[in-house]
C-alpha positions in Angstrom: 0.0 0.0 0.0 1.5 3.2 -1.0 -0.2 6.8 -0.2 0.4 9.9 -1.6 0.7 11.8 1.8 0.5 10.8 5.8 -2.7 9.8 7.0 -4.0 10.5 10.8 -2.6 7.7 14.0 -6.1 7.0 14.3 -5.8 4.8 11.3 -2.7 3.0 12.7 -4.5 0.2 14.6 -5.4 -1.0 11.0 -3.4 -4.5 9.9 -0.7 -3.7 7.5 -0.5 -0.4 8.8 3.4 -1.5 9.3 3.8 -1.9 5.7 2.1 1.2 4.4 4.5 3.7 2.4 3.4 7.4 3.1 5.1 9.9 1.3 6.0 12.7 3.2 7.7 15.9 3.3 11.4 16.2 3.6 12.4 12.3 2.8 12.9 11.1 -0.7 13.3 7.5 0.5 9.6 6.6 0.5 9.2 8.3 -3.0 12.1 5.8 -4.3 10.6 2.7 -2.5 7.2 3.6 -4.3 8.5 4.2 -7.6 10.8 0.8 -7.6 7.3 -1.3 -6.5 4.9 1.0 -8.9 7.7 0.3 -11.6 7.6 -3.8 -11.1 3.9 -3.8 -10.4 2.0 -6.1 -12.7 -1.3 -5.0 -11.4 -2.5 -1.4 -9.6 -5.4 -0.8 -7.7 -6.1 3.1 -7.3 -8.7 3.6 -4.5 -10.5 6.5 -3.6 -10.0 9.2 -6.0 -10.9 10.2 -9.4 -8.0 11.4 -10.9 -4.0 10.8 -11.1 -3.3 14.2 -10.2 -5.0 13.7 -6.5 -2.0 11.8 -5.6 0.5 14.3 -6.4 3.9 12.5 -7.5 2.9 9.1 -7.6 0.0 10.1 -10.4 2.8 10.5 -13.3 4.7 7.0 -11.9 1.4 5.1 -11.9 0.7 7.1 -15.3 4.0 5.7 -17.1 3.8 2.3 -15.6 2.4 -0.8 -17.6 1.3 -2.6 -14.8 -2.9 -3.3 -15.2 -4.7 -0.7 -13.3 -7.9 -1.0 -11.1 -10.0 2.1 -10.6 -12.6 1.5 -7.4 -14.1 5.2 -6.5 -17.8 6.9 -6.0 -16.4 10.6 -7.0 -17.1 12.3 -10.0 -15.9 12.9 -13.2 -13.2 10.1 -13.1 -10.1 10.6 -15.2 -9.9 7.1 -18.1 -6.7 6.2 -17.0 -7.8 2.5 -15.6 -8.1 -0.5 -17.3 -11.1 -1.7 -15.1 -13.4 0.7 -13.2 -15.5 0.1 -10.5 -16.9 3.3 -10.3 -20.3 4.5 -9.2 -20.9 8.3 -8.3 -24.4 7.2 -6.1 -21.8 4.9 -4.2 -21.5 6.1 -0.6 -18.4 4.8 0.4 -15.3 3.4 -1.8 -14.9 0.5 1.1 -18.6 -0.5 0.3 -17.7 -0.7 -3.8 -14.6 -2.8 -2.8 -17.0 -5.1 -0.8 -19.5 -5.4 -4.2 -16.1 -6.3 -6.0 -15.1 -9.1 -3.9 -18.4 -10.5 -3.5 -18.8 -10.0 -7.8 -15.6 -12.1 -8.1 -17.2 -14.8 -5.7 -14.7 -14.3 -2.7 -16.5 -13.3 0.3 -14.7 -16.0 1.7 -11.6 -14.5 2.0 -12.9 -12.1 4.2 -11.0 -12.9 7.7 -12.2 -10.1 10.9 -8.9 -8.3 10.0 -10.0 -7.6 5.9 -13.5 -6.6 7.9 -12.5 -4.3 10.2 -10.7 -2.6 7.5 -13.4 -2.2 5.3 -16.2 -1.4 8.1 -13.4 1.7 9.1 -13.6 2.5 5.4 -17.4 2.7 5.0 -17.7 4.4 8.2 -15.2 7.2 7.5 -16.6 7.6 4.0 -20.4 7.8 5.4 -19.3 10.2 8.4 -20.3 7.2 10.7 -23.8 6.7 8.4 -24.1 10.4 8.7 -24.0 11.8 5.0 -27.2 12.3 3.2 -25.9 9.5 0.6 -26.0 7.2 2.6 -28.2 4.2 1.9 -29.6 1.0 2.5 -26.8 -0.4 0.8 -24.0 0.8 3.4 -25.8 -0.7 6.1 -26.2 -4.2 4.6 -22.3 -4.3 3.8 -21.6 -3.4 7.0 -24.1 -6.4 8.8 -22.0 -8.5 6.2 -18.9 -7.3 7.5 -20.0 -7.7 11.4 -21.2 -11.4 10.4 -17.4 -12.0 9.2 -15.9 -10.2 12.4 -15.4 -6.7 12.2 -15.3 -4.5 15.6 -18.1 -1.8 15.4 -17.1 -0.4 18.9 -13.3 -1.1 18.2 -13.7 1.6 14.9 -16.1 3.7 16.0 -13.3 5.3 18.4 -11.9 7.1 14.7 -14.8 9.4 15.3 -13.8 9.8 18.8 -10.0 10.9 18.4 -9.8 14.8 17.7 -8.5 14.9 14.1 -6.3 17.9 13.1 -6.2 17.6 9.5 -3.9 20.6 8.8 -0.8 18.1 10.2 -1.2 16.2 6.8 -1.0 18.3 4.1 
């Protein structure tokens, strides 16, 4: 997993977080590490945004690279950079569309509590904790689906209990 930028210690309870490479200011050694694995990727999955540019640097090495790449997003007006979208701009939450892919390819099953908690952190921070007007019928059934396979409601529901001060990752 490689993001563009830091992301809040809220998120750092998530499994893999160890292996996450954040670009950040001042340090060129987590650009290099994400241009040598962008560079042998065979396959790309761009999550959450609509357009290369959103992810600053890494847009032109993901750009250039031949590797396949996988577009899953609900924002608008996405940029045809992908080889296969799963894009819908109704879609509440990216987390929920990436749940409809796995369950399209027939691999709910592979969905351990760790994978669940993930994605039930994902449709909740996306939906404002089932807050924002899009949110449907649809985000609540993914995440009973994800609570049958083990996710922690109380465990992520703390995100929206930490005090966020989004200007530290700019």
């Amino acid at each position: 997993m490689i993001t563009p930028s830091d992301y809040p210690n809220f998120l750092s309870w998530m499994p893999g977080n160890e292996t996450v490479i954040a670009l950040m200011r001042n340090s060129s050694e987590p650009e290099q590490k994400a241009a040598q694995l962008i560079a042998a990727a065979d396959l790309i999955f761009c999550l959450d945004f609509s357009s290369l540019q959103r992810i600053n640097q890494l847009g032109d090495m993901v750009r250039a690279s031949k590797a396949k790449k996988v577009l899953v997003d609900h924002h608008l007006d996405p940029e045809q950079f992908a080889d296969f979208e799963q894009w819908n701009p109704t879609a509440a939450s990216t987390a929920g569309l990436i749940f409809d892919l796995i369950e399209e390819l027939g691999e709910k099953n592979l969905i351990d509590a760790d994978i669940a908690n993930c994605l039930y952190a994902g449709v909740m921070t996306d939906t404002g904790g089932f807050r924002h007007s899009n949110t449907t019928q649809h985000e609540f059934k993914v995440a009973s689906e994800l609570v049958g396979r083990g996710a922690n409601p109380a465990q992520v529901a703390k995100i929206f209990t930490t005090p966020i001060h989004w200007s530290d990752y700019d």
